[in-house]
Every structure is written in C-alpha cells, then in structure tokens.
C-alpha positions as CSV (number, residue, x, y, z in Angstrom):
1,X,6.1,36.3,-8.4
2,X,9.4,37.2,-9.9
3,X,12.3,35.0,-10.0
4,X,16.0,35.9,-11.3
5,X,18.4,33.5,-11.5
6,X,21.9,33.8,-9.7
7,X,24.7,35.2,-12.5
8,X,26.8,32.0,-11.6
9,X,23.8,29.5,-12.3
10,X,23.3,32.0,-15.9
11,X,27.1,31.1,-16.5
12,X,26.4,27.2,-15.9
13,X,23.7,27.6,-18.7
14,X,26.1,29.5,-21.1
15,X,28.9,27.1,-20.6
16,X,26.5,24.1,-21.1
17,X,25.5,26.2,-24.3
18,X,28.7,26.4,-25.4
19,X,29.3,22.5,-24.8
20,X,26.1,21.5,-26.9
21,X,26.8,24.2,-29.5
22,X,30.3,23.1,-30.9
23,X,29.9,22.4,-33.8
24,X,31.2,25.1,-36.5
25,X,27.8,25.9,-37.8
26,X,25.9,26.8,-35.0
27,X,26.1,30.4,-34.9
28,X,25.5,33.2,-32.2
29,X,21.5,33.8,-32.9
30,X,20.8,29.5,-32.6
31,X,23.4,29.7,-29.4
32,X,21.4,32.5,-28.1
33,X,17.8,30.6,-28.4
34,X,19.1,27.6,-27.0
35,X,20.6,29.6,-24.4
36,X,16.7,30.6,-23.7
37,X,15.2,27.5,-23.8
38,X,17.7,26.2,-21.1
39,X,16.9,28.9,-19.1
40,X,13.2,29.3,-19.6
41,X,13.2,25.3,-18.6
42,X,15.2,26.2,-15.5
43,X,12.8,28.6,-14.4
44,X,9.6,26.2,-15.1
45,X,11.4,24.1,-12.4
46,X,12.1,26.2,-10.0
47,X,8.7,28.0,-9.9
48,X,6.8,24.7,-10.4
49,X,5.1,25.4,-13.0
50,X,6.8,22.3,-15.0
51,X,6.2,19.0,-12.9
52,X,9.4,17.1,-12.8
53,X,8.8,13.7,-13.9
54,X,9.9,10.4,-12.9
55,X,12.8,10.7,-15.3
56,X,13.9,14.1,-14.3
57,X,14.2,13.7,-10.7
58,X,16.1,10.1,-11.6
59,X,19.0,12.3,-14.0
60,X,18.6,14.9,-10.9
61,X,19.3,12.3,-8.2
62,X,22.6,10.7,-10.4
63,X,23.9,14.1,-11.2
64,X,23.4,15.1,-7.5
65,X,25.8,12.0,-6.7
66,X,28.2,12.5,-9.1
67,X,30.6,10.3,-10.4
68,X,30.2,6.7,-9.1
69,X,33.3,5.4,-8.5
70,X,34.4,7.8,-5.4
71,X,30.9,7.6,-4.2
72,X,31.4,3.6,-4.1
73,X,34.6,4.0,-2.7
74,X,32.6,6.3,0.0
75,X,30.3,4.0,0.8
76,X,32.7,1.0,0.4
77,X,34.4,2.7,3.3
78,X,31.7,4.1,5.3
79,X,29.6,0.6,5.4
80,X,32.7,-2.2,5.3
81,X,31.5,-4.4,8.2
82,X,34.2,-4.8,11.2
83,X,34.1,-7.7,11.0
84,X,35.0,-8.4,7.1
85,X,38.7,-7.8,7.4
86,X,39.2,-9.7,10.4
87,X,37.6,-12.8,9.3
88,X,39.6,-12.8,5.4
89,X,42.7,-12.6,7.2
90,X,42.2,-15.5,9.3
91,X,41.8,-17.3,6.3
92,X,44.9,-16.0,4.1
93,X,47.1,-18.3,6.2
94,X,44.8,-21.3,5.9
95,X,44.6,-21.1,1.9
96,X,48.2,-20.0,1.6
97,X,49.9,-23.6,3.4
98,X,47.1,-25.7,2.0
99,X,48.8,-28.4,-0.8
C-alpha cells in the first residue's frame, strides 16, 4: 500500500526543517536528509508500521491542545459553576464594611 503525503503537510516538514536547521553551517545536502528522516518518520506513523509510544501520543495530545492559556481560559469559561459568581459577590459587601 502506497501512501503520499499532502504537499501542505510536505511544506510543514520543510518549514520545520528550516527551523531546526538555522544554523550557518548546516548546508542544503544535511537539510535535505533531515528533511527525509522527518518524513520517512511521518510515514512510519501513519502506516503503522512505527508504534507510537506512550511518549509520542503524550507530545501528540499537548500539541493537539495547543497553547494552554486560551485552552484554560476555555475551559475556565465553559465549566465556571453558576453558582461561583453569585456566592463571591454576596460576600464582597460583607468583607468590604467589616473593621
């Protein structure tokens, strides 16, 4: 079974190339191979033919979520119980003409 990997998903994997491979004396040929390796790992996935371990499907899982701030905030918003702003601004007052 043959699979080809989409042109924008190839692009992801040269721009990530290009993001590992800054440095001055990394040249076109070492770019190229890593280039391969990403790739040839990408397929191993997708085909199953590498297992994903307990580690890779953790890094898959927080890259999946993002950045974890807005996601909080999401959640923060989704999940705040009813009954959580009621009850703190009852209290305000009380705290605020205590001596």
């Amino acid at each position: 079974m043959s699979i080809t990997i989409k042109g924008e998903t190839l692009e992801k994997i040269r721009a990530l190339c290009s993001t590992i491979s800054v440095a001055p004396h990394v040249d076109k040929d070492l770019r190229d191979e890593l280039f391969t390796h990403l790739e040839e790992k990408l397929l191993g996935y997708i085909t199953g033919e590498i297992k994903l371990t307990e580690e890779d499907a953790f890094i898959l899982v927080r890259e999946h979520f993002g950045k974890m701030p807005p996601v909080k905030k999401l959640l923060q918003r989704v999940y705040v119980s009813p009954a959580c702003p009621a009850v703190s601004g009852r209290f305000v007052g009380f705290f605020a003409v205590r001596p």
